[in-house]
N, C-alpha and C positions, 0 to 999 in steps of 0.2 A: 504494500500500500504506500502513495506518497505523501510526503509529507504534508501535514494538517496546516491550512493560512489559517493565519489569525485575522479579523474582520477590521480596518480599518473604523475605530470605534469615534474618531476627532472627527474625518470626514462624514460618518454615517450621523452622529449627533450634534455637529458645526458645534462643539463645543469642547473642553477640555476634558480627560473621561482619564483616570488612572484608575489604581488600587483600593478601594478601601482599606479599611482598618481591620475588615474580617478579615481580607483578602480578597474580597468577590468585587468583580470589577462596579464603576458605578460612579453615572455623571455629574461633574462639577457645575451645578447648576447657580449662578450667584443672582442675588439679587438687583443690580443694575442690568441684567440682561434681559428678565423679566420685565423692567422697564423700557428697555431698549423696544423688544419684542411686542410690546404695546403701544410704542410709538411707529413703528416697523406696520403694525396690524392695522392703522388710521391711514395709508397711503393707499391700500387696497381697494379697487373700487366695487362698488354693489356686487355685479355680479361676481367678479373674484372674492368675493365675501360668500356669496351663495357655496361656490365650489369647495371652498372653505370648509364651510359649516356641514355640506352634504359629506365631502372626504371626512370629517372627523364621525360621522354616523356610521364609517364604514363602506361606505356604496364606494363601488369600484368606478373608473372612468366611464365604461359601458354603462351602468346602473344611472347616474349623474348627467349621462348626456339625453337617455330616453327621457330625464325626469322634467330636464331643463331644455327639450328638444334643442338638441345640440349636437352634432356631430362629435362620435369619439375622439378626431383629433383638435379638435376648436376646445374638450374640456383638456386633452394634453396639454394644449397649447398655452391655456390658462395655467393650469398647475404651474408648468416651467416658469412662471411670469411671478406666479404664488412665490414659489421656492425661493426665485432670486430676489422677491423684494424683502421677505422674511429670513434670507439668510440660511435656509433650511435644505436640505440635500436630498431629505426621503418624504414621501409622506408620513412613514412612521415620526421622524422627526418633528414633522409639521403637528402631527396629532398632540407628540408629546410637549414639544414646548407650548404649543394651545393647550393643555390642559395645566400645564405649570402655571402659565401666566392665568388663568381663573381659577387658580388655587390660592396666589398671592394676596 
């Protein structure tokens, strides 16, 4: 078998992400970022706010685009637009700093 990668965990969570103190890995989440990430979230426009909101429900690009009759690459398209004003690399990313920042 070859050798196991390790997941580029900085790139996946645009954020700083080392060891804990257990040992088990685990994101450096700080608080001016969550600030940051809410000012970040008011440049979005309406419907980049829908795409938003429906991605953090789970619905997939397909699901989101039948919902918001939309072509599946016009919700890609958004996404990409998502990512780059929010700083964010995955959807998972996006969901999870969305839920950081309305946890604050």
């Amino acid at each position: 078998m070859g050798k196991r990668v390790q997941p580029d965990w900085n790139r996946i969570f645009g954020t700083e992400f080392s060891k804990g103190t257990s040992g088990k890995n685990r994101c450096l989440w700080m608080p001016q970022q969550t600030k940051a990430f809410i000012e970040r979230l008011a440049t979005l426009s309406p419907r980049e706010r829908q795409i938003t909101a429906l991605s953090g429900e789970g619905l997939s690009n397909k699901m989101i685009a039948q919902k918001l009759n939309l072509s599946e690459g016009t919700v890609k398209a958004h996404l990409h637009r998502i990512f780059c004003k929010l700083h964010v690399q995955s959807r998972f990313a996006l969901i999870d700093a969305f839920a950081r920042a309305k946890s604050d």
